[in-house]
N, C-alpha and C positions, 0 to 999 in steps of 0.2 A: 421349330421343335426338332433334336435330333433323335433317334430314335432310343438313345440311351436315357433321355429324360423319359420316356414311353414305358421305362421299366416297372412293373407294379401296377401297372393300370391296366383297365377294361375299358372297350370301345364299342359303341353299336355299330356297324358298318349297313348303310340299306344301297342294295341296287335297283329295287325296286322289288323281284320276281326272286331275289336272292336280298335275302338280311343275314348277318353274322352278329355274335358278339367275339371281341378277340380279345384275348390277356397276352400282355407281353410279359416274360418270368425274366428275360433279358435282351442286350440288342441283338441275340440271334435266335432268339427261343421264340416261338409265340404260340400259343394254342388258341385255336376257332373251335365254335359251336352252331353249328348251322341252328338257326330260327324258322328259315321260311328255306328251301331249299331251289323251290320255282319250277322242280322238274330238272335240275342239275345233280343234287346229289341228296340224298334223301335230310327228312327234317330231323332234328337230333345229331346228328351226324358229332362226333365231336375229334379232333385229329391236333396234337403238337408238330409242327413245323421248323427245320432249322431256316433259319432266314440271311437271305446273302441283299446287303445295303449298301447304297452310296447315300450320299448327300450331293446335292446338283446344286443349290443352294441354303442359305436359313430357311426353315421353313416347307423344304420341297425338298420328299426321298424319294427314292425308285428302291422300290424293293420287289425281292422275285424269291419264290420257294418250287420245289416239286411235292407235289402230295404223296400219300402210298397209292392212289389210285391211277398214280401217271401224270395227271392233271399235271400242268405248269402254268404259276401264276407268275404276272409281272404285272406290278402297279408302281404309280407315280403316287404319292399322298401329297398334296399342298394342304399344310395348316394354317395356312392365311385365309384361304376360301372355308377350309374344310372339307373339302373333297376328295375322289380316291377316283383314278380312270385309269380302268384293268382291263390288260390284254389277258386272257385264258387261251390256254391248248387245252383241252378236253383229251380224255382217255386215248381218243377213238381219232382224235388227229382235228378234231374239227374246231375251228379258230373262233371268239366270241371277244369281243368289246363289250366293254361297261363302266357306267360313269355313276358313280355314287355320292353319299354323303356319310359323313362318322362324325359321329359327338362322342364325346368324352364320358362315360359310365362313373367313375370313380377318381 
């Protein structure tokens, strides 16, 4: 799936200790709504992101954004498995791995 098929749709995203819902408006636009925040960023939280994408394969993006918070996300998405494995920088410099799951909302 590339991520310009992603346009228009909603996705659950869980890390477990962090859940999202994300809407993609296009392949560089996306807005999150934090669910469950985990202690990361508060719950509600709601933030549009511009988004910088490759494609590595069919199937499998590496996408990465900055937040307004600082935060720098970098994730891989495989749509084969359905999985999402995220490198975060935190505000504050401090580095976090996480490997998730997202289904499709809409």
């Amino acid at each position: 799936m590339s991520l310009e098929r992603m346009t228009n749709r909603r996705y659950f995203v869980d890390f477990g200790r962090l859940t999202l819902e994300e809407e993609y408006e296009s392949d560089e636009r996306m807005t999150f709504r934090v669910i469950k925040g985990g202690g990361l960023v508060p719950d509600g939280h709601v933030e549009t992101v511009t988004l910088t994408t490759a494609e590595i394969r069919p199937e499998l993006l590496l996408v990465s954004w900055k937040e307004k918070s600082g935060a720098v996300i970098v994730e891989v998405w495989d749509f084969e498995r359905w999985e999402i494995h995220g490198r975060f920088t935190l505000p504050d410099g401090t580095p976090l791995a996480v490997t998730g799951t997202m289904k499709q909302l809409d």
